[in-house]
C-alpha positions as CSV (number, residue, x, y, z in Angstrom):
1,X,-166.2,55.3,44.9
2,X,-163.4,54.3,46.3
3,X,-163.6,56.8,49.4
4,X,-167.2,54.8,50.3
5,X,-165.3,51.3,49.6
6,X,-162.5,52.3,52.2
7,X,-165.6,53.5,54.5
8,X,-167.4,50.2,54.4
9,X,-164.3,48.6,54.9
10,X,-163.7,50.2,58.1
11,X,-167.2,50.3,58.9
12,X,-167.6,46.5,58.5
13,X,-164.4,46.3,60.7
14,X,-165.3,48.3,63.3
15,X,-168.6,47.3,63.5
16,X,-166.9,43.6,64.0
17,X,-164.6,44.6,66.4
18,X,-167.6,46.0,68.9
19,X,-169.7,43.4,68.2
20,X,-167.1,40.5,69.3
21,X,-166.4,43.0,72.2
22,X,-170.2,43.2,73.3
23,X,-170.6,39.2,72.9
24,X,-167.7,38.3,75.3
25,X,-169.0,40.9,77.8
26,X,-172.6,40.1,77.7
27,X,-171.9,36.1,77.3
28,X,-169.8,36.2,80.6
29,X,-172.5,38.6,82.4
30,X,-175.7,36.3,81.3
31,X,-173.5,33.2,82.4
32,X,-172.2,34.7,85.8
33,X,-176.1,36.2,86.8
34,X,-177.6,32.3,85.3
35,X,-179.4,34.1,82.9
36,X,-181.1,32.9,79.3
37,X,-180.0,33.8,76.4
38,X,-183.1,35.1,74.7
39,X,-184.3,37.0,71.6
40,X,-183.6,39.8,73.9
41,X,-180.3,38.8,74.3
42,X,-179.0,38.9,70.9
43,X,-181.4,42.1,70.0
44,X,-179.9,43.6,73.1
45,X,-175.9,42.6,71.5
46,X,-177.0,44.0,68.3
47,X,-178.2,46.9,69.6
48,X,-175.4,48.3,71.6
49,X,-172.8,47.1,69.5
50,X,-174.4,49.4,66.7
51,X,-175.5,52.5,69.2
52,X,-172.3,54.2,68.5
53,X,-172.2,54.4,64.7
54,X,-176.5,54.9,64.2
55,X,-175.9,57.9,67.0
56,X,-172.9,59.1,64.5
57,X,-175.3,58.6,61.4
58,X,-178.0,60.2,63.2
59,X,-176.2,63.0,64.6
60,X,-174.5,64.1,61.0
61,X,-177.9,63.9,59.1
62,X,-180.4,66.1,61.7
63,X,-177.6,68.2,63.8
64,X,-179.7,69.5,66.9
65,X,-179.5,69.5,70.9
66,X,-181.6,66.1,71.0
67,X,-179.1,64.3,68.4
68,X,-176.3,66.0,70.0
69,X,-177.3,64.2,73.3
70,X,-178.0,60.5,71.3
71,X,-174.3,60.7,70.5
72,X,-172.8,62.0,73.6
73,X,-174.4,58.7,75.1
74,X,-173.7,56.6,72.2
75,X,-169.9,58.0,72.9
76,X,-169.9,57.4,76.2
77,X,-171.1,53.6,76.3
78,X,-168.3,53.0,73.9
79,X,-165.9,53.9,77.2
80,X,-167.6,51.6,79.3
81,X,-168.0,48.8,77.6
82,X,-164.4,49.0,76.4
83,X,-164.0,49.1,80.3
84,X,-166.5,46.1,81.1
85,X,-164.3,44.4,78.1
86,X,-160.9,44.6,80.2
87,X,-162.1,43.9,83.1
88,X,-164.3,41.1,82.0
89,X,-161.0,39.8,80.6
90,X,-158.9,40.3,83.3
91,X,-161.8,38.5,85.7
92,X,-161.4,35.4,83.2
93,X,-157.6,35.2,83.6
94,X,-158.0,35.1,87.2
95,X,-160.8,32.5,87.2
96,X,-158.4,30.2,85.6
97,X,-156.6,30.0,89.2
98,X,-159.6,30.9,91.5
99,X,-163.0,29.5,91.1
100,X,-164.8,33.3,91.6
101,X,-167.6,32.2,89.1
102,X,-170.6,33.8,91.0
103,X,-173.5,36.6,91.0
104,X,-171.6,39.0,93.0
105,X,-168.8,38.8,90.5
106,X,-170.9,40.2,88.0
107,X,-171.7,43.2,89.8
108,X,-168.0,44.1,91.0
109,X,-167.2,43.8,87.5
110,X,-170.2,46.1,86.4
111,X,-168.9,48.2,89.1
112,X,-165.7,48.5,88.9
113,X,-166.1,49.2,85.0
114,X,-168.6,52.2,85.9
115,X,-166.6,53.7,88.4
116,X,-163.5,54.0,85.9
117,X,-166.0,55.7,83.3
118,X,-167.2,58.0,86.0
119,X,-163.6,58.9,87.0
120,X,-162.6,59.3,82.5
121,X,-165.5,61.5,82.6
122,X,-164.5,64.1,84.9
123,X,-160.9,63.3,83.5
124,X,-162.2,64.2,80.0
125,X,-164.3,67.3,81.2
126,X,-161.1,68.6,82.9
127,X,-158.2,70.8,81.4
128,X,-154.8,70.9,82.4
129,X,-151.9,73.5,82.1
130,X,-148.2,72.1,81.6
131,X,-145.3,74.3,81.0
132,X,-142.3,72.8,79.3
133,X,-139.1,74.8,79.6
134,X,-136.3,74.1,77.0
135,X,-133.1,76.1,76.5
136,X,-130.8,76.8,73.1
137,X,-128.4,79.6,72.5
138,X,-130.0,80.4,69.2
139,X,-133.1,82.0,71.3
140,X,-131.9,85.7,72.1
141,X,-135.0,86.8,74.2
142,X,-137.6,84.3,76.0
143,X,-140.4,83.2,74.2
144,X,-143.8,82.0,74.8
145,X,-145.3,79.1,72.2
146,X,-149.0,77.5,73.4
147,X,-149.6,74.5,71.5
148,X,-153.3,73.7,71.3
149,X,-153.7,69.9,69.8
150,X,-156.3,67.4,68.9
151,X,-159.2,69.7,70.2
152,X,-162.1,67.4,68.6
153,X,-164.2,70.0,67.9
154,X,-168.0,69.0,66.8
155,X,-170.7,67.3,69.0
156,X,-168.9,66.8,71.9
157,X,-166.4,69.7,72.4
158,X,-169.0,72.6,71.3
159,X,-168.7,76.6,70.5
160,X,-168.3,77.2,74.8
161,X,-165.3,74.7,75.2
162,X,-163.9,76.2,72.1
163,X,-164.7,80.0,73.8
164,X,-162.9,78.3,76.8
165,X,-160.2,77.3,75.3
166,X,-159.4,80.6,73.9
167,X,-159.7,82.5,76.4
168,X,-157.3,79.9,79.0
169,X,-154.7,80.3,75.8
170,X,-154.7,84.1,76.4
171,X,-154.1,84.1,79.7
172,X,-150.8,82.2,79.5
173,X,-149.8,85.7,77.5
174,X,-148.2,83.8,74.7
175,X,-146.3,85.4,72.2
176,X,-147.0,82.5,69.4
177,X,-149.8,80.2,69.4
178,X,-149.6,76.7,67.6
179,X,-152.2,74.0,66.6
180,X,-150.8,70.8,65.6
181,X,-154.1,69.7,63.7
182,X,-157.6,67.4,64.2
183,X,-159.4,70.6,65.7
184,X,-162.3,69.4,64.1
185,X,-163.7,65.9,65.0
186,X,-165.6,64.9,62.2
187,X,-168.6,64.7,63.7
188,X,-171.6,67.6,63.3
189,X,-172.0,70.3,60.8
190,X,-169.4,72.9,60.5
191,X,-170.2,76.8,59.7
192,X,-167.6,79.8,59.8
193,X,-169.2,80.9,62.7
194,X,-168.6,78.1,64.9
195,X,-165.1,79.0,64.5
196,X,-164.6,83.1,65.0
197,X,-163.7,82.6,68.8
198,X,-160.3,81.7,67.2
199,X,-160.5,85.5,66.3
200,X,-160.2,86.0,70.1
201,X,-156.8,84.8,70.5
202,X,-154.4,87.7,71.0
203,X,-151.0,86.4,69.2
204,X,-149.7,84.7,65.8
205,X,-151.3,81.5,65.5
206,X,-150.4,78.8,63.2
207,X,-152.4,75.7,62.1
208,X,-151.7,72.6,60.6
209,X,-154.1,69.9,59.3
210,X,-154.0,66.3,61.0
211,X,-156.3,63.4,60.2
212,X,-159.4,64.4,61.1
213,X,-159.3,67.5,59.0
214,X,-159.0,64.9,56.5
215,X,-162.2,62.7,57.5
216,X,-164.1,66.4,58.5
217,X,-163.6,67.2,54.3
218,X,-160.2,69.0,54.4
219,X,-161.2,71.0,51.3
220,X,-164.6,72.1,53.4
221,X,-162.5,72.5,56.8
222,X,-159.9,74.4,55.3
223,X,-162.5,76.8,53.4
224,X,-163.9,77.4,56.2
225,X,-160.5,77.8,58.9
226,X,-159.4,80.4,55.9
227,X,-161.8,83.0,57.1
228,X,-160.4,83.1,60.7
229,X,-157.1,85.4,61.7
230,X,-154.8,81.6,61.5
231,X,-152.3,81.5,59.4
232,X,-152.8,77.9,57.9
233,X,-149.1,76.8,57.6
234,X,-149.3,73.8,55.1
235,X,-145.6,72.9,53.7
236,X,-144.9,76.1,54.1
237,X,-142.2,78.5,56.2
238,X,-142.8,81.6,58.1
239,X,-140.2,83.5,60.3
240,X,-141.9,85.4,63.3
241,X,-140.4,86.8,66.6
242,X,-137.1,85.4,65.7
243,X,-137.4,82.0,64.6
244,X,-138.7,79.9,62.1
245,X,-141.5,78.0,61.8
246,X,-142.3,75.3,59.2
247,X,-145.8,73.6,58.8
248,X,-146.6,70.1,57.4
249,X,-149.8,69.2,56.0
250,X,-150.8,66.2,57.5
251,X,-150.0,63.0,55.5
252,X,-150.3,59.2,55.7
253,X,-147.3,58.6,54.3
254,X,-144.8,60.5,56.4
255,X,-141.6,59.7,54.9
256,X,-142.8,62.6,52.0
257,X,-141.9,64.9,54.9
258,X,-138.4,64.8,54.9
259,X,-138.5,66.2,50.8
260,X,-141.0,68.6,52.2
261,X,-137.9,69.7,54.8
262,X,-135.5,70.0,52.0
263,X,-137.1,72.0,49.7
264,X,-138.4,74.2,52.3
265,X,-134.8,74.7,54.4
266,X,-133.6,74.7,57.2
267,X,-131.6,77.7,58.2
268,X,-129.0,76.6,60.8
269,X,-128.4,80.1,62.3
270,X,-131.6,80.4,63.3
271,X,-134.0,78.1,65.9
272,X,-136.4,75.9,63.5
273,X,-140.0,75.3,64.5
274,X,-141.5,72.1,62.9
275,X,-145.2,71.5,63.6
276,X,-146.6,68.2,62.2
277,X,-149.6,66.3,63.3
278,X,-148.5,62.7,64.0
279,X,-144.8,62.0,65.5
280,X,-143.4,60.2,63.2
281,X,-139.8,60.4,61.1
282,X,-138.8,62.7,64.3
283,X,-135.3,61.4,64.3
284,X,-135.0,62.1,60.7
285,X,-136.0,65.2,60.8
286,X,-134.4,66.6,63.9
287,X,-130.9,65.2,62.5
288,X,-131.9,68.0,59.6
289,X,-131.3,70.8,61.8
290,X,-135.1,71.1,63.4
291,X,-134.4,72.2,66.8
292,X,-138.2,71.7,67.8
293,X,-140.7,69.2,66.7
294,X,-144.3,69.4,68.2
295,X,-147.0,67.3,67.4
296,X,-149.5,65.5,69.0
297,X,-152.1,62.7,67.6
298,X,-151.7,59.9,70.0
299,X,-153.7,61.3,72.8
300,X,-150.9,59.4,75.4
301,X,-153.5,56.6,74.7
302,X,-156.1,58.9,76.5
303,X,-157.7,55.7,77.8
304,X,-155.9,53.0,79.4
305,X,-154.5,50.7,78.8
306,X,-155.0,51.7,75.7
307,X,-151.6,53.3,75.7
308,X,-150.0,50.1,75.7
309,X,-151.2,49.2,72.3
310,X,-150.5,53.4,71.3
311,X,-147.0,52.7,72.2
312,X,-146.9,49.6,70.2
313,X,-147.0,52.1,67.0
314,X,-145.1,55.1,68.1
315,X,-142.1,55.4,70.8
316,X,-141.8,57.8,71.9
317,X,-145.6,58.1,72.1
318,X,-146.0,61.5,74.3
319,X,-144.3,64.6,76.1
320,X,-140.7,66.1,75.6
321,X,-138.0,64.1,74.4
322,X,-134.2,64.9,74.0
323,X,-133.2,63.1,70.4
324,X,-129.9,64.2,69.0
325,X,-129.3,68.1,69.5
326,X,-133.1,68.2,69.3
327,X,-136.2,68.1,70.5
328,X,-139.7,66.1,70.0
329,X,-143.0,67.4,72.2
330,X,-146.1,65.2,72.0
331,X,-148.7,66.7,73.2
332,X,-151.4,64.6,74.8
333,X,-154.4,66.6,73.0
334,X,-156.5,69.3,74.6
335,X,-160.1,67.2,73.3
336,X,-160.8,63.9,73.5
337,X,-162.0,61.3,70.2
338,X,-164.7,58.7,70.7
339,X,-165.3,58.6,74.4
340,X,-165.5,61.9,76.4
341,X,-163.0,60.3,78.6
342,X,-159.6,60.7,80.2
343,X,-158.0,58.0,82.0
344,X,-154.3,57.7,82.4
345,X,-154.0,60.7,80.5
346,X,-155.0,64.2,80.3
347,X,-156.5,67.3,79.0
348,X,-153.9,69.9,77.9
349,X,-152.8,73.2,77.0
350,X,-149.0,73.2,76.8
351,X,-146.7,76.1,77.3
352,X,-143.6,76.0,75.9
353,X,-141.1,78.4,77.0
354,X,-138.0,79.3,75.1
355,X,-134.9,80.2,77.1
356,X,-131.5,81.6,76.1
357,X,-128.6,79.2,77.3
């Protein structure tokens, strides 16, 4: 009961937010092409503003290629008209010093906002590499990690991007292989054997849960991850190729991490792995003798500028950071969430190479 009340409370938010953002778009279209505002009009707002979460509810009750497709377009509108949003905005600041009010206004802004959703959607289609070299005298021999993060697996990011995945991880010839939780989405029906190309991957890997698991059914998710060759690392410690690595289970409340770190221990003579979803209490924890910290969650804002408001709530909000004698890697994500889209931000696998000195 009160996992449905929270739902229709962020449901009823959500649902809010879109519709206020479809209004003020629409509104300022209508106005700058002289148009009337209709029945049409306000079926149209309606409409859109609820194509995203009926393509989600459609999508989760009758799983198939055609339902698959509904919410790969409901996805993608959600992009563009957060784009038509901005720079609908943007267009009404400036038309507070210049009198641009006009037809052709309205198409640069459709425009402008359809090229940027063309460009996030080869951004989100593509995947980067991105070594990250960092040095400590407690590694004896070099050693390669692969951190896999926020894959969004479901609807969008299918079996063959999963396949993909695996098979770029292998190549990189990685002695350790980390993912720091939401490779599932949420969205779509999950079966054990949507997941055996994690099989595939040729070294130790090691999973921990992040938010989505949670949304996805973490008792469902995990079930089914069990059956695969991970090691699910949930508040626990496991020493492998000469250094240790500790696992959170993913969390709201974050703080309850740094108990988790004392009971589990830290052992100073040795170089100290600590994979948690979301980046927070990183200061905290590094200062008890984690020489590594990588997590991911935040996506670099995978849209901008939505990073601006992602870096409202955590700083810092991506890549490797130097804090203390440790230190913090955010990865962007290898998936996407909501919009296929990449903008600002990429697609990535991240190599992280351990160096003696």
């Amino acid at each position: 009961m009160r996992r449905a009340i929270q739902f229709l409370i962020f449901f009823a938010i959500f649902f809010t937010f879109l519709f206020l953002m479809h209004l003020f778009v629409f509104s300022n279209l209508y106005t700058l092409f002289n148009l009337e505002k209709t029945a049409g009009f306000y079926l149209l707002l309606v409409g859109l503003s609820l194509s995203y979460v009926v393509a989600t509810l459609i999508e989760n009750a009758l799983y198939n290629a055609l339902t698959r497709a509904v919410y790969f377009i409901g996805a993608t509108w959600l992009g563009i008209i957060f784009y038509l949003f901005i720079i609908t905005l943007a267009y009404k600041i400036l038309n507070l010093f210049f009198n641009i009010a006009t037809p052709v206004s309205g198409v640069v802004l459709i425009t402008v906002a359809v090229l940027l959703s063309i460009i996030g959607l080869i951004g989100g289609a593509t995947i980067h590499e991105k070594t990250v070299v960092i040095k400590s005298k407690k590694i004896k021999n070099d050693l390669v990690i692969v951190q896999l993060s926020d894959v969004h697996y479901g609807t969008i990011r299918n079996t063959k991007f999963l396949e993909h995945l695996v098979e770029r991880t292998n190549n990189l010839k990685p002695d350790i292989v980390v993912i720091t939780g939401d490779l599932v989405d949420g969205t779509g029906k999950y079966t054990a054997d949507m997941f055996l190309p994690l099989n595939n991957l040729k070294a130790p890997t090691y999973f921990v849960t992040g938010n989505h698991e949670t949304y996805a059914g973490k008792s469902a998710v995990l079930g089914l991850l069990s059956k695969t060759t991970m090691t699910l690392l949930l508040d626990k410690k496991v020493s492998v190729k000469g250094v240790d690595i500790i696992g959170f289970d993913d969390i709201e409340g974050q703080k309850a991490n740094i108990s988790k770190l004392d009971k589990l221990k830290v052992n100073d003579s040795k170089y100290t792995i600590l994979l948690n979803h979301r980046p927070k209490q990183a200061k905290a924890l590094l200062e008890k003798g984690v020489d590594l910290m990588i997590t991911g969650h935040t996506h670099a804002g995978q849209i901008t500028p939505f990073d601006l408001m992602v870096m409202i709530e955590f700083r810092p909000y991506k890549g490797l950071n130097k804090i203390g004698d440790g230190y913090l890697y955010i990865s962007p994500g290898t998936g996407t969430w909501g919009p296929p889209m990449r903008v600002g931000s990429k697609n990535e696998i991240t190599k992280i190479l351990l160096k003696n000195g």
